[in-house]
C-alpha positions as CSV (number, residue, x, y, z in Angstrom):
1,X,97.3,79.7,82.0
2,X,96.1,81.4,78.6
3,X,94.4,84.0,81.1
4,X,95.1,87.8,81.7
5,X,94.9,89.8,85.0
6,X,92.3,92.1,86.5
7,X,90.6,93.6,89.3
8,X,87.8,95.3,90.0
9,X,87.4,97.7,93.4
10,X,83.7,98.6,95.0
11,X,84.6,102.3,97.4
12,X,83.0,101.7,100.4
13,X,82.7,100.9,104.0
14,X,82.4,97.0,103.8
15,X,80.7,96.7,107.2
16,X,78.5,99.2,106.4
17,X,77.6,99.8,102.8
18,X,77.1,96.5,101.6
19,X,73.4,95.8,99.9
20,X,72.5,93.6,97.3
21,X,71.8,95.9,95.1
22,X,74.9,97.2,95.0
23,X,76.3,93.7,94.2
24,X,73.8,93.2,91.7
25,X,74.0,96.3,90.1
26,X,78.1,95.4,90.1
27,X,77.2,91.4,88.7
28,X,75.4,93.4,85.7
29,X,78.8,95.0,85.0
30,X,80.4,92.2,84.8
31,X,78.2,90.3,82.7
32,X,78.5,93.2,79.9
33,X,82.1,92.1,79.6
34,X,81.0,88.7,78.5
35,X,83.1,86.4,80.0
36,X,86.1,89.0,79.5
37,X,86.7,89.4,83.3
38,X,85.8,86.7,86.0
39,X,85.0,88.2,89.7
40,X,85.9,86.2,92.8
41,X,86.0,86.9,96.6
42,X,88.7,89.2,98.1
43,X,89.4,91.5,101.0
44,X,85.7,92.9,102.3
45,X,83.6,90.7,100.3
46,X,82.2,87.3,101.2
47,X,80.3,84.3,99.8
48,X,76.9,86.2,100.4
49,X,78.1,88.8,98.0
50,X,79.5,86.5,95.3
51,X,75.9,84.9,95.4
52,X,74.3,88.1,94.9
53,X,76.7,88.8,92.3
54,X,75.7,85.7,90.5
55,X,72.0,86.7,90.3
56,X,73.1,88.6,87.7
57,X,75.7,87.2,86.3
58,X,77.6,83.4,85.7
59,X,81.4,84.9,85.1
60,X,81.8,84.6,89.1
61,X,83.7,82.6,91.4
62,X,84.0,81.5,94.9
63,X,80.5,80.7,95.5
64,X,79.2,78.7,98.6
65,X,79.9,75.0,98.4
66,X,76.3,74.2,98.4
67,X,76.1,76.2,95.1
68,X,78.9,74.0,93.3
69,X,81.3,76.3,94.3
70,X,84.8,76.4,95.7
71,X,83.7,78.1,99.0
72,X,85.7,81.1,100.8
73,X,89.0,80.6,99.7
74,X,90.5,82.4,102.5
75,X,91.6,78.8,104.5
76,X,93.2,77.8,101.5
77,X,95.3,81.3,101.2
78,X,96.3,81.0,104.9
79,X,97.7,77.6,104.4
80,X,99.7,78.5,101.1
81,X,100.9,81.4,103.1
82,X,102.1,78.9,106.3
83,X,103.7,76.5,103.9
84,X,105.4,79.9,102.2
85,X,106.4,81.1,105.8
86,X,107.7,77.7,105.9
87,X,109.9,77.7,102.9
88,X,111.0,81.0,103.6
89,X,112.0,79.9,106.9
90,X,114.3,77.2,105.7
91,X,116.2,79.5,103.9
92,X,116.8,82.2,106.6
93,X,117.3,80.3,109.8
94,X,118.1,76.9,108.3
95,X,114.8,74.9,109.5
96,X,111.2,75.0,108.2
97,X,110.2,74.7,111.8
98,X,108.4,77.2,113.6
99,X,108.4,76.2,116.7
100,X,109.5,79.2,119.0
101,X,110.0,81.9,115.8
102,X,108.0,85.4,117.1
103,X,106.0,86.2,113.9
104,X,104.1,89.6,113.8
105,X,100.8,89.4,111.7
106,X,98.8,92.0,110.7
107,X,95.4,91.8,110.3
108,X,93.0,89.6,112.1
109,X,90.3,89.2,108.6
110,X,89.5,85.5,107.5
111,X,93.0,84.7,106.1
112,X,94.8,86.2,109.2
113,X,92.8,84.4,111.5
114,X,93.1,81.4,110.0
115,X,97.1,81.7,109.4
116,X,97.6,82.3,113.5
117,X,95.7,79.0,114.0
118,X,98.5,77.2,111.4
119,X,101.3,79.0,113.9
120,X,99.7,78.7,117.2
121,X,99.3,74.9,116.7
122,X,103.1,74.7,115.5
123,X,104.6,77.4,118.4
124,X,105.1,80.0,116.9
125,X,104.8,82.6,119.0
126,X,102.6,85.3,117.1
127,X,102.0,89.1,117.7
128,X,98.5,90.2,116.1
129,X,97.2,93.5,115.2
130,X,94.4,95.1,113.5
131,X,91.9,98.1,113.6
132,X,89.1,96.2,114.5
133,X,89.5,95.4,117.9
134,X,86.6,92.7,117.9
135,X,88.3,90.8,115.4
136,X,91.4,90.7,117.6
137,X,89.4,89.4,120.7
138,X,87.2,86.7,118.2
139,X,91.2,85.5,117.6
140,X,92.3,86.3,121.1
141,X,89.4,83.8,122.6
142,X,90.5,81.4,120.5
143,X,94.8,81.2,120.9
144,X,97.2,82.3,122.8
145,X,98.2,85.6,120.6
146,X,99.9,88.8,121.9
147,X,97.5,91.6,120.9
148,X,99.5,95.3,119.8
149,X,99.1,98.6,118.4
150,X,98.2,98.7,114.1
151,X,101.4,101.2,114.3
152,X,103.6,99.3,116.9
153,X,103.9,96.4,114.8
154,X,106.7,97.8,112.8
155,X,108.8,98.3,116.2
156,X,108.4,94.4,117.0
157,X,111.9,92.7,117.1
158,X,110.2,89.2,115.3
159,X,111.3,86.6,113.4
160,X,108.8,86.7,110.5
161,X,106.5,90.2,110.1
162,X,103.6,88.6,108.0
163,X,101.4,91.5,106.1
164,X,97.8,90.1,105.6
165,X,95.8,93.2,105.8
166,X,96.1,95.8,103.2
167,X,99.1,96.6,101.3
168,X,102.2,99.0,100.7
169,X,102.7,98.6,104.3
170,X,106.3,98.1,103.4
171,X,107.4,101.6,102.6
172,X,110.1,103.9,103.7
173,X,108.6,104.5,107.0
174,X,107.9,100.5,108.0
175,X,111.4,99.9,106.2
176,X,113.0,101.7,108.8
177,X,111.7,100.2,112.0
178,X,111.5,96.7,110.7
179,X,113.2,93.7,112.4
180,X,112.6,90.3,110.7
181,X,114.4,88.5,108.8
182,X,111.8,87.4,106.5
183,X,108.3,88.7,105.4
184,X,105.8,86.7,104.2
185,X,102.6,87.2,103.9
186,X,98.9,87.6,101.7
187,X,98.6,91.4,101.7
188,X,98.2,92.3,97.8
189,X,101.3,94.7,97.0
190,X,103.0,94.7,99.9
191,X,106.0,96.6,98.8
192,X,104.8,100.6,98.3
193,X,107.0,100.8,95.4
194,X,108.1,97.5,94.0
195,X,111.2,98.4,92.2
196,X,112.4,100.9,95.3
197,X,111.6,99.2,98.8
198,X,112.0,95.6,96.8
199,X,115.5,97.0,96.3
200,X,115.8,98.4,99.7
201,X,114.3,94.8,101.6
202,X,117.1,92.8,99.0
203,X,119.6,95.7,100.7
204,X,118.6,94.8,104.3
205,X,119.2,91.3,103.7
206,X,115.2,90.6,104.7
207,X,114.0,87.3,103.0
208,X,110.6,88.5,101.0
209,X,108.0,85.5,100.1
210,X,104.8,87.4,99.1
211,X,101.8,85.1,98.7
């Protein structure tokens, strides 16, 4: 694709500091750039904001579906990541079945969640963990998930650890107490230090298939 990469952050408490004039205030940004940078949905933000955002702006994506848009694209990242997992899978055990493989995911947010419904209905059996602990029981009502500690996760002897929560939870720390023989997951930069722990995961023999 002739297109570049960028990012943009909003600091803040996305449960609590969201308002719409934030998000308008942030769409005016973006429209100064002309068409130079394109916003879209991604951890903490929603469809509501990306409408918000579009108030002021057209260089937006992932609006509703009602709006012409693509929707929250966070069902689509969950089921690239499964057929990932899958691939991944092949290579280290010799089968893209899941059926049976223990695999760790961390965080319960919309791709998480909807990632443990892809293993659930397979068999994987899947240890979930988050900070939010009503995300966790949403899931929990829902599938038959072992709940564990944000920290205990790295202790977990799995098949698969699968990152979707923040990132550089692969570090020197989590490198040390890992057991899997694959990670896969949709966490942006997952490896701490790319160059260092990538060498260190390629060391261990660990399989890594980042989204």
């Amino acid at each position: 694709l002739d297109l570049g990469g960028g990012k943009a952050v909003i600091i803040g408490d996305s449960r609590t500091d969201k308002t719409e004039a934030m998000f308008r205030r942030f769409g005016r940004f973006v429209d100064s750039l002309n068409g130079r940078y394109i916003t879209a949905e991604d951890v903490g933000m929603s469809t509501a904001e990306m409408v918000n955002i579009h108030k002021e702006t057209k260089h937006v994506a992932g609006l509703p579906e009602e709006m012409g848009g693509s929707g929250d694209p966070s069902p689509v990242t969950a089921y690239g990541v499964y057929c990932g997992m899958k691939a991944a899978a092949k290579e280290a055990f010799g089968t893209d079945s899941l059926n049976g493989r223990k695999v760790s995911v961390q965080g319960a947010g919309n791709v998480g969640a909807a990632l443990v419904g892809h293993l659930v209905k397979e068999g994987a059996q899947v240890f979930l963990t988050d900070i939010h602990e009503d995300r966790l029981a949403a899931i929990a009502a829902l599938h038959p998930v072992t709940i564990v500690g944000p920290d205990e996760v790295y202790d977990l002897d799995v098949d698969i650890y699968s990152p979707c929560a923040l990132g550089a939870t692969v570090n020197d720390d989590t490198l040390a107490r890992l057991k899997c023989a694959v990670i896969a997951g949709a966490a942006n930069n997952q490896l701490a230090e790319e160059e260092v722990h990538g060498r260190v995961v390629l060391e261990k023999g660990i399989l890594y298939a980042p989204d």
